[in-house]
C-alpha positions in Angstrom: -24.6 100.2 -209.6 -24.5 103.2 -211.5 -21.6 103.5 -214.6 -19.3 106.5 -214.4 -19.7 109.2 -217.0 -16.8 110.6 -218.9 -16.0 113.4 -221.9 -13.5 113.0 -224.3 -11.4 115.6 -225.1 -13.2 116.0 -228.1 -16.7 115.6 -227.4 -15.5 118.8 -224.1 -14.4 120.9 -227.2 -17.8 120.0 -229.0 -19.7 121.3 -226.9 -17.8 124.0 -226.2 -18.2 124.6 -229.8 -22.1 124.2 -229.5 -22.0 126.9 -226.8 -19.8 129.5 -229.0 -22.2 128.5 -232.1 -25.5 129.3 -230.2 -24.6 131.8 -228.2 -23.2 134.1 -231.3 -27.1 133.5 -233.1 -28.7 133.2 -229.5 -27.7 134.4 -226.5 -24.8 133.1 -224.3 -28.2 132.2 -221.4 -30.2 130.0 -224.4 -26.6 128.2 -225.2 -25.7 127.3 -221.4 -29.3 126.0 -220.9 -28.7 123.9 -224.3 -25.5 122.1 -223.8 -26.1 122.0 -219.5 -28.9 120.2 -220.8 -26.7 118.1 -223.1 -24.6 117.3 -220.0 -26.9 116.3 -218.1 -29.0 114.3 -220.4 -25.2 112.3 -221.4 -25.1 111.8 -217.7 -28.1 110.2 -216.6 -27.0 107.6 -219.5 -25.0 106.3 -215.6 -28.4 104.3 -215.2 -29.3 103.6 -218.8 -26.3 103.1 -220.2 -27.3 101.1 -223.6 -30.2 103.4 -225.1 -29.1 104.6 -228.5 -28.3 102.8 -231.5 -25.3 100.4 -231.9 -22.9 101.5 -234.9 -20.4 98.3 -235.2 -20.2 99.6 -238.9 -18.2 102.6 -237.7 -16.3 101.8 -234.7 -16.6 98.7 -232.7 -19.0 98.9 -229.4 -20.3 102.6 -230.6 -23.5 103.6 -229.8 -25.2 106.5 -231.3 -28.5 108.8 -229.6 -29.7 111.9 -230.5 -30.9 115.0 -228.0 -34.1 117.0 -229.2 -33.5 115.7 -232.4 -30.8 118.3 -233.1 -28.0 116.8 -231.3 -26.1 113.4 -231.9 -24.6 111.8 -229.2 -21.9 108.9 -230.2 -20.5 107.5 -226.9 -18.9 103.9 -226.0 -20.4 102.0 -222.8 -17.4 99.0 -221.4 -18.0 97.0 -217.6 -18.1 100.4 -215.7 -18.0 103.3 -217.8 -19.8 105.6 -220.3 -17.2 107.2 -222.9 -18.9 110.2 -225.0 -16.9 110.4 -227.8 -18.5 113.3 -229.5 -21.7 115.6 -229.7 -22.4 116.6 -233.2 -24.9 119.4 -233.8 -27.5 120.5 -236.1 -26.4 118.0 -239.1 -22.6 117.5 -238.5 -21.1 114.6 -240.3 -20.7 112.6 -237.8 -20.1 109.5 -239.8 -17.4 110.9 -242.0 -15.6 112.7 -238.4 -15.7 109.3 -236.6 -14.5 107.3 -239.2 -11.3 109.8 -240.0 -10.5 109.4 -236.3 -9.7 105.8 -236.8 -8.1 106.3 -239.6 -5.5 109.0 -237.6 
């Protein structure tokens, strides 16, 4: 049985982000082909769920992937569910961002 896919809040206003970001040195077309593709590549994780790398030393049951080695991917997989916490491109922190969020 296939897990459900869900954004967070913040990993929606990532890739929003990503699309602003690209399509300001792109085009709007190259940045909706770029995080679609994002999308869709987050969602097929319904089959594969636990691909990636686990990162226990930053959050407890993370798992961490990359896209087209320019895109990092940290999501959560429980029973059901995928969680993608965020999508970090083109060198973001994304150590230092998901360790401040458990400290909020």
């Amino acid at each position: 049985m296939p897990y459900t896919v869900v954004f967070t809040p913040e990993a929606e206003e990532q890739l929003a982000a990503i699309y602003r970001y690209i399509a300001a040195k792109a085009s709007p077309e190259t940045a909706e082909r770029y995080t679609s593709a994002i999308v869709s590549y987050c969602e097929g994780m319904q089959f594969i769920p636990h691909r990636g790398t686990r990162r226990d030393d930053l959050r407890s049951g993370l798992r961490i992937t990359n896209y087209k080695k320019r895109s990092v991917i940290a999501f959560a997989v429980d029973a059901e569910q995928v969680s993608i916490i965020g999508v970090f491109y083109g060198g973001q922190d994304y150590e230092t961002a998901l360790e401040s969020e458990l400290d909020d």
